[in-house]
C-alpha positions as CSV (number, residue, x, y, z in Angstrom):
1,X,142.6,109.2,116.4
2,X,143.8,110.6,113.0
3,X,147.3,108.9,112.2
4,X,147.7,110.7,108.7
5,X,146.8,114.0,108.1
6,X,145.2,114.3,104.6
7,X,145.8,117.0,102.4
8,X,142.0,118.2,100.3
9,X,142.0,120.6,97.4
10,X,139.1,122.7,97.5
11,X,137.7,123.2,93.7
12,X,137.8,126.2,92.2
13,X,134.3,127.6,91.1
14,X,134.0,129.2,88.2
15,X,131.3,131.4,87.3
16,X,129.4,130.5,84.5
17,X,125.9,131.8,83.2
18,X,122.5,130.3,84.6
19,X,120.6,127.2,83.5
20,X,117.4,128.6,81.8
21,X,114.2,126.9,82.5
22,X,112.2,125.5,79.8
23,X,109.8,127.2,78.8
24,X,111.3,130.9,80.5
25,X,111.4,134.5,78.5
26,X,109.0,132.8,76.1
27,X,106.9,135.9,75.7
28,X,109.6,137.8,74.7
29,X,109.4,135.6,71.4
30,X,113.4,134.8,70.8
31,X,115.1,131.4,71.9
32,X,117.1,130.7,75.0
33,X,119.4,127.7,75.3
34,X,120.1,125.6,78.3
35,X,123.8,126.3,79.6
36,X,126.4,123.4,81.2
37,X,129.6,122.7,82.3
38,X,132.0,120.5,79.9
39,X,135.2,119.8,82.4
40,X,138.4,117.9,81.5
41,X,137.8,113.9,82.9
42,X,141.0,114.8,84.7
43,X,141.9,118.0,86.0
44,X,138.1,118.7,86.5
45,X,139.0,122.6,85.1
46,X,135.8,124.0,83.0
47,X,136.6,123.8,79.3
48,X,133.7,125.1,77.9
49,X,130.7,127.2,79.8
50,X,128.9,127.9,76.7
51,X,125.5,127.2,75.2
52,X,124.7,123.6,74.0
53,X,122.4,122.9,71.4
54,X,120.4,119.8,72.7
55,X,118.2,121.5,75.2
56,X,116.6,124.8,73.3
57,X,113.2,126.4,73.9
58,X,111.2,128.3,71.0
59,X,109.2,130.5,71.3
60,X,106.8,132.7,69.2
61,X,106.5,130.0,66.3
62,X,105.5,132.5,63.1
63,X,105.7,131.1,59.5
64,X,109.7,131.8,59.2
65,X,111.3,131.3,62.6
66,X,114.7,132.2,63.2
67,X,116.7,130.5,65.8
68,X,119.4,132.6,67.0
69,X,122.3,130.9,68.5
70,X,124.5,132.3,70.7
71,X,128.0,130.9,69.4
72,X,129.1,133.3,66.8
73,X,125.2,134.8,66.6
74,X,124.7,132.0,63.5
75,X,120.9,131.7,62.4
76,X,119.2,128.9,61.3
77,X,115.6,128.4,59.1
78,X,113.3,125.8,60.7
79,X,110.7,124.0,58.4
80,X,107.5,123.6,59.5
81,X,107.8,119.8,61.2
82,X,111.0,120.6,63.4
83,X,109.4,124.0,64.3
84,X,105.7,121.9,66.0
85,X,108.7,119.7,67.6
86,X,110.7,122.5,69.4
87,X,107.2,124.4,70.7
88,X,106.2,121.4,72.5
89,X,105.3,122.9,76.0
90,X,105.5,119.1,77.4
91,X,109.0,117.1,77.7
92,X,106.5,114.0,77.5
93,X,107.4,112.9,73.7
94,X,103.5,111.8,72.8
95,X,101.7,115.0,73.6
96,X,101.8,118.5,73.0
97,X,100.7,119.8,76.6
98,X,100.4,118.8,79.9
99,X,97.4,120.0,82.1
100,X,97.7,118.8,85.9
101,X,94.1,120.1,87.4
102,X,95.0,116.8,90.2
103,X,98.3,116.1,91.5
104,X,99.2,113.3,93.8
105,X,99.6,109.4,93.9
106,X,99.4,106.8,96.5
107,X,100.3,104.0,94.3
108,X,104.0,104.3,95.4
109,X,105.7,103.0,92.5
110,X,110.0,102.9,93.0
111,X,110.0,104.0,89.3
112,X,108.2,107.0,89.4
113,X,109.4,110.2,88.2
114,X,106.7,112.2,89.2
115,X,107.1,111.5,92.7
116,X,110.9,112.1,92.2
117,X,110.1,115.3,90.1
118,X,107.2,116.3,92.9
119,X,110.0,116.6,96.0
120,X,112.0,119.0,94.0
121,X,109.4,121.8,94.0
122,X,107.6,121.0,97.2
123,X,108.9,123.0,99.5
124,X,108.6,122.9,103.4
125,X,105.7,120.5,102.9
126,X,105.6,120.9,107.2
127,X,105.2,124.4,106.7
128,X,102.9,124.7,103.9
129,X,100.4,121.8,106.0
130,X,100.3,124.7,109.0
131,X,98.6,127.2,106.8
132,X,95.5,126.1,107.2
133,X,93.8,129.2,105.7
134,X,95.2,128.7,102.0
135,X,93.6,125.6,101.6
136,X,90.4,122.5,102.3
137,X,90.0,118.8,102.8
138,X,87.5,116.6,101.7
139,X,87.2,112.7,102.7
140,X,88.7,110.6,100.2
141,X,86.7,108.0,97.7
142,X,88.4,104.8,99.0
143,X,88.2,106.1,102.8
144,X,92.1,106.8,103.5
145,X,93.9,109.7,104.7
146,X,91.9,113.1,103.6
147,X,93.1,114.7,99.9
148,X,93.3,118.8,99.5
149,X,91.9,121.1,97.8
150,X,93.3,124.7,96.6
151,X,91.0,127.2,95.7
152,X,94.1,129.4,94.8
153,X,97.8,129.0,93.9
154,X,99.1,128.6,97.5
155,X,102.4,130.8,97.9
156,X,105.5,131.0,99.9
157,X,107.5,133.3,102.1
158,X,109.1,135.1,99.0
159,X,105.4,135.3,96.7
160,X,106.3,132.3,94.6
161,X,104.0,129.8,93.7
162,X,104.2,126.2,95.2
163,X,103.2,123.8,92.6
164,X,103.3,120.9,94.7
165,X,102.5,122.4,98.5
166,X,101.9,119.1,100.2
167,X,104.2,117.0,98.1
168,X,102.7,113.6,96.3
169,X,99.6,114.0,98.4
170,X,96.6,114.1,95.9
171,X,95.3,117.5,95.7
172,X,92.7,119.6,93.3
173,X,93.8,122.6,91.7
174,X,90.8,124.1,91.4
175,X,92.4,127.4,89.4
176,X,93.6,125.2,86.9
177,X,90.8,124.6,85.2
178,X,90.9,127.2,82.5
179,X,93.9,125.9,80.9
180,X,92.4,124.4,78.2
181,X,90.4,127.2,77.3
182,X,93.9,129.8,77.4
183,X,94.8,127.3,73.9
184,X,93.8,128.6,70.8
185,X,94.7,125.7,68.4
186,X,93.7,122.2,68.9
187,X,96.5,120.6,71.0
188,X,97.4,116.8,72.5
189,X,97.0,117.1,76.2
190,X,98.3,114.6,78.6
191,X,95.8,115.1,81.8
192,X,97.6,114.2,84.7
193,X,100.7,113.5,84.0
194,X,101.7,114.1,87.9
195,X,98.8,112.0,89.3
196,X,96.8,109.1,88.8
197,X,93.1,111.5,88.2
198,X,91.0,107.6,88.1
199,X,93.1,106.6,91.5
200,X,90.9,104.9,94.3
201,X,91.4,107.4,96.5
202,X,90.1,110.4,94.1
203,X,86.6,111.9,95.4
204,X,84.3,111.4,91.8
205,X,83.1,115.1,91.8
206,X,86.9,115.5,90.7
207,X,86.9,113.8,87.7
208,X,83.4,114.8,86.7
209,X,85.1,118.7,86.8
210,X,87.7,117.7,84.5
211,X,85.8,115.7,82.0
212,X,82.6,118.6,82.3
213,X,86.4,121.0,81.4
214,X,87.1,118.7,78.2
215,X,83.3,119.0,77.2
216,X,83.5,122.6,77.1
217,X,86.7,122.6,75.0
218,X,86.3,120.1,71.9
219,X,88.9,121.7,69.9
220,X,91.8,119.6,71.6
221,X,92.7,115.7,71.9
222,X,92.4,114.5,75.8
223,X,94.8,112.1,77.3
224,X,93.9,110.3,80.6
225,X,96.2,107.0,82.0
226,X,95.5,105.2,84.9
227,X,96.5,102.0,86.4
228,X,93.1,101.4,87.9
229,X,90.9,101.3,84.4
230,X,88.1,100.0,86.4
231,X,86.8,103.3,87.4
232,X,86.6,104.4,83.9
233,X,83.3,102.8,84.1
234,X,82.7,103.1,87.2
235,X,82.7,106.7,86.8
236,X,81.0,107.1,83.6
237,X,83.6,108.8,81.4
238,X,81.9,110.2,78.5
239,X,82.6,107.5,75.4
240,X,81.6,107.7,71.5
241,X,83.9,110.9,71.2
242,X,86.9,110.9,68.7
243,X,88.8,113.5,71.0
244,X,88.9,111.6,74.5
245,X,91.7,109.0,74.7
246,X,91.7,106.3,77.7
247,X,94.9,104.4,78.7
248,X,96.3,102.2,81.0
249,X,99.9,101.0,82.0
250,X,101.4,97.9,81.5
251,X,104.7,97.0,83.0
252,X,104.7,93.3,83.1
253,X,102.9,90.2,82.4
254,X,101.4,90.6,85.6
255,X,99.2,93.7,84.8
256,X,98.9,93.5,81.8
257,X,95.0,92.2,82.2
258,X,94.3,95.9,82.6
259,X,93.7,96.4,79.4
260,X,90.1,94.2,79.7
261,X,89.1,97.0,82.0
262,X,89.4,100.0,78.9
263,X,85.7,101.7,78.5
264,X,84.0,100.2,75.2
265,X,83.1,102.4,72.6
266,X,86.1,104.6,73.0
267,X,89.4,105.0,71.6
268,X,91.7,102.9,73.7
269,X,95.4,103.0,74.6
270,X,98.1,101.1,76.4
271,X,101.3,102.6,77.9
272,X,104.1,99.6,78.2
273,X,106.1,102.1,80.6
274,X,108.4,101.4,82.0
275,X,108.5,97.7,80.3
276,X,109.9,95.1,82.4
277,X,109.7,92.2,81.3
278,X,107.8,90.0,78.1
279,X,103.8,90.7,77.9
280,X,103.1,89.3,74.7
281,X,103.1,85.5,74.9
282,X,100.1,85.4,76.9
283,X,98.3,88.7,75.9
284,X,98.2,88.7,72.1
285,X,94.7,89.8,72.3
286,X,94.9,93.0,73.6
287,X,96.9,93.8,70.0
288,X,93.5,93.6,68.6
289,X,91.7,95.9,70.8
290,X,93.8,98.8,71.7
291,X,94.3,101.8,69.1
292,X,97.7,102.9,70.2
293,X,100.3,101.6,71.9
294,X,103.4,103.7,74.1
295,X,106.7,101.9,74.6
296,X,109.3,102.9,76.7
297,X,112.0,101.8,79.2
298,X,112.6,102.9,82.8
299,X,114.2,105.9,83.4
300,X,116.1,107.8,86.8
301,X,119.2,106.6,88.2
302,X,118.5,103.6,90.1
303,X,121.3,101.1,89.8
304,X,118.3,98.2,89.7
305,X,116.3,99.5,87.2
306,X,115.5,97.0,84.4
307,X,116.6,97.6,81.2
308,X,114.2,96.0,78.4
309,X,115.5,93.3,75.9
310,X,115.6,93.9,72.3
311,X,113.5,90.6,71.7
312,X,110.7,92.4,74.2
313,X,110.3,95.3,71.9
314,X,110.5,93.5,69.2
315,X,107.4,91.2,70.1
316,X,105.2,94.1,70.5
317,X,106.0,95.7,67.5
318,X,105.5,92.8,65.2
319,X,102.3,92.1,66.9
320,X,101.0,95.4,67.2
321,X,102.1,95.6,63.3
322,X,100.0,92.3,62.4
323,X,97.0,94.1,64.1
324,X,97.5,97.4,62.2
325,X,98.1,99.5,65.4
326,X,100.4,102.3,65.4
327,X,103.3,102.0,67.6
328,X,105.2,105.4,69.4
329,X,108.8,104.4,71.1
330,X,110.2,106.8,73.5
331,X,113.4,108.3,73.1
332,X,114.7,106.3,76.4
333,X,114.4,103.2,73.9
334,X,117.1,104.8,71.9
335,X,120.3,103.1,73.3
336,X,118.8,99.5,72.7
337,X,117.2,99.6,69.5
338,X,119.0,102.8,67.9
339,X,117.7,105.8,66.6
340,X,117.4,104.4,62.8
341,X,114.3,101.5,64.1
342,X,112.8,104.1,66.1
343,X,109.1,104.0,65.8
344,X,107.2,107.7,66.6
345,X,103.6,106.6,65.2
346,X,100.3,108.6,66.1
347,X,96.8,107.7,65.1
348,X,95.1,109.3,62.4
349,X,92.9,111.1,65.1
350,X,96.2,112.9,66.8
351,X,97.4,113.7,63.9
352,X,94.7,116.5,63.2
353,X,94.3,119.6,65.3
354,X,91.4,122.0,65.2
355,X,91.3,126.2,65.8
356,X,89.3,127.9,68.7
357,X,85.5,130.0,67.5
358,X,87.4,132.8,68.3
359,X,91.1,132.4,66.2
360,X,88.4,130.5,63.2
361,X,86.6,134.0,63.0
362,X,90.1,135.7,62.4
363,X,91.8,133.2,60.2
364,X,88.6,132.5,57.6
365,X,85.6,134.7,56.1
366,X,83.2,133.9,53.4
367,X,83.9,134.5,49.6
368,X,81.8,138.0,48.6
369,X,80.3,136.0,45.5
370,X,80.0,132.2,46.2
371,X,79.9,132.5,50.2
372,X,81.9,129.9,50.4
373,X,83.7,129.7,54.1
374,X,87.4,129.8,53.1
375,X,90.8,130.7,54.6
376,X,92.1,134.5,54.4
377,X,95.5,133.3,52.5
378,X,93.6,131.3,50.2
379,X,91.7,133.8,49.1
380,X,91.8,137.2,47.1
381,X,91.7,140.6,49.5
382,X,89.7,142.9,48.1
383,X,90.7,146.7,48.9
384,X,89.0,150.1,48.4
385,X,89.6,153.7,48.8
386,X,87.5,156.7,48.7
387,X,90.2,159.5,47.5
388,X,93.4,159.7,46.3
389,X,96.4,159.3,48.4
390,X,94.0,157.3,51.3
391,X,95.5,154.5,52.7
392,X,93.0,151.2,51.0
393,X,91.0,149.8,53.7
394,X,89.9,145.7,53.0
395,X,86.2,145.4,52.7
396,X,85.9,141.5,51.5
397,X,87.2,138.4,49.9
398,X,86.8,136.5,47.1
399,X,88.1,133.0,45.8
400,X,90.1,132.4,42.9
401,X,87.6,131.0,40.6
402,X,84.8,133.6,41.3
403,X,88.0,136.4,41.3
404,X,88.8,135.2,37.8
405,X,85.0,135.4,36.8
406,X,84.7,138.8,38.2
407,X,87.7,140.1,35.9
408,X,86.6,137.8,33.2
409,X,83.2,140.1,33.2
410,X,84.7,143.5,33.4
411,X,87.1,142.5,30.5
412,X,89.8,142.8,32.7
413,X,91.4,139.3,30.9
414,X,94.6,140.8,31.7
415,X,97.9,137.4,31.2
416,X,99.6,139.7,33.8
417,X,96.9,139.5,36.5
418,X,95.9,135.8,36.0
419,X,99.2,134.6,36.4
420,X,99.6,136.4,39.7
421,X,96.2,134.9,40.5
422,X,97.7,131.2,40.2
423,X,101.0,132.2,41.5
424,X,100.4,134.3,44.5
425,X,98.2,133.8,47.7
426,X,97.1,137.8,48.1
427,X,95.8,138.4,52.0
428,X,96.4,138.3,55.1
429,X,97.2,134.9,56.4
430,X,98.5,132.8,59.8
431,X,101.7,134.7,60.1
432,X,99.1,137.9,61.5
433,X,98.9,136.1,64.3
């Protein structure tokens, strides 16, 4: 029985403009900025609905972007460095990309965000499991529940593509597997960021399609991470290869033996994420073995999530210095070491991204003279016409020095001309594209 009657004020909605995905209208080549509510700590009233400037996307990166903002239409110059930083298709702070051909773990961590991220686009998973048509099993490696495989995006009632149509269930997404090839420059892809692709449970043939995909597409870095780096060899990744990148996670002192288990012969990571607790007093060696090392602290909202100590992170960073290994920090390390000791360190091998046959046979040509393979923008165009008033039409290049020569031999030793040599790159360059 009620004895008070209590008196609720309903909240006033007010309309405010849509949060835009990342990544959306990025075709259309202009950038679109994530919207919020600011309210008063008080009266909860909306103060501002506008635009903030933390969350953009950019797209269409060209030698002189322009970011247009929407308060008072300002525009702002990128350089090059914060312009690779904004096109990063990944919110994963270490690689550029992230390709998912598997998705699905049965490790059942509490601190994982992929699961977490997984049941916001899963749909009815009930539903999705009764259309039997859209989709195959096959027996799993380590005997356990079945795993499913999609020969096709699997849609719903509206036409909109489930990404994860039976949750955190592993399951192959068989049309993913061109991804790779749809890149034209040389990229850092995380594989499997929503799954553990080396898990027990995995069938093999799996991870021999993936690593037969990397094969056929050199021109990018390959990032795999596992907490079961046993099957790397058990598997028989392919090793010796500057481009392939094996990992494991470390959380505690407890796993941190994992790293004995990294394939020989290849470069070698470890990802101390979320760290919680002090792994270095009893595993100094695996400073001298590993060529990278990830850092960062557990993310979510769970009130009994460990927060790393300072004197943690600073253990590994003075022993991964000692052993000349770069170190990358995530930006959830911020609040506890601040933003001025930040470490954001690749290896030399990240660091350097290669072009596809196809954008290579646009960007470079041979010099007419030496034959020397060179870029277009380096070089000199050389144009032709046949009559007066005819548009010129490009027939070849040619390098400086051997553009110098030529004129030099015609007695064309013109000031006017060789200073705009050495001053000017003539020709079409990366900005056609």
């Amino acid at each position: 029985m009620m004895k008070q009657a209590i008196s609720l004020r309903v909240p006033r909605f007010v309309a405010r403009k849509p949060i835009i995905k990342h990544g959306t209208y990025i075709k259309y080549g202009f950038a679109i900025m994530r919207h919020q509510y600011c309210t008063c700590p008080r009266c909860r009233s909306v103060l501002n609905a506008g635009p903030i400037i933390s969350q953009t996307t950019v797209a269409n990166a060209v030698s002189v972007l322009i970011l247009l903002m929407f308060n008072g239409k300002r525009k702002f110059r990128l350089d090059a460095s914060e312009r690779r930083r904004l096109v990063n298709k990944s919110k994963i702070e270490w690689c550029d990309h992230t390709w998912n051909p598997i998705t699905g773990c049965r490790h059942k961590c509490s601190y994982c965000y992929a699961r977490r991220m997984t049941a916001r686009f899963a749909g009815d998973v009930r539903l999705n499991l009764m259309a039997k048509k859209d989709y195959s099993t096959e027996s799993a490696a380590d005997n356990s529940d079945d795993v499913f495989v999609l020969e096709e995006p699997m849609l719903n009632e509206t036409g909109n593509t489930l990404v994860y149509p039976f949750g955190f269930e592993p399951t192959y997404h068989k049309y993913r597997m061109d991804y790779p090839k749809k890149l034209k420059m040389g990229n850092n892809i995380f594989v499997g960021a929503m799954a553990d692709i080396f898990g027990s449970w995995v069938p093999e043939e799996w991870v021999r399609d993936v690593m037969e995909t990397c094969l056929k597409n050199p021109i990018h870095n390959y990032l795999f991470l596992t907490k079961n780096p046993k099957r790397y060899t058990e598997v028989g990744v392919p090793a010796g290869l500057e481009n392939m990148w094996y990992g494991t996670t470390i959380t505690c002192d407890a796993d941190a033996d994992r790293f004995n288990y990294l394939p020989a012969g290849c470069n070698i990571f470890v990802s101390i994420e979320p760290l919680m607790g002090d792994i270095v007093s009893k595993h100094n060696i695996m400073f001298r073995q590993v060529n990278w090392i990830i850092i960062g602290a557990e993310t979510g909202r769970n009130k009994n999530k460990t927060v790393p100590e300072l004197q943690w992170i600073k253990d590994i960073v003075v022993n991964a210095d000692y052993n000349s290994v770069p170190v990358f920090m995530k930006d959830s390390l911020i609040p506890i070491v601040g933003e001025e000791n930040m470490r954001r360190e690749f290896p030399k091998q990240l660091q350097h991204s290669e072009i596809s046959p196809k954008l290579k046979a646009k960007l470079f040509d041979g010099c007419a003279s030496c034959k020397a393979h060179l870029r277009k923008s380096e070089m000199i165009t050389l144009l032709a016409r046949s009559k007066r008033g005819e548009q010129p039409k490009q027939f070849g290049f040619m390098c400086d020095k051997c553009f110098k020569e030529f004129c030099k031999g015609l007695g064309l030793n013109i000031p006017e001309l060789i200073g705009l040599v050495e001053s000017v790159t003539i020709g079409p360059g990366d900005e056609d594209e």
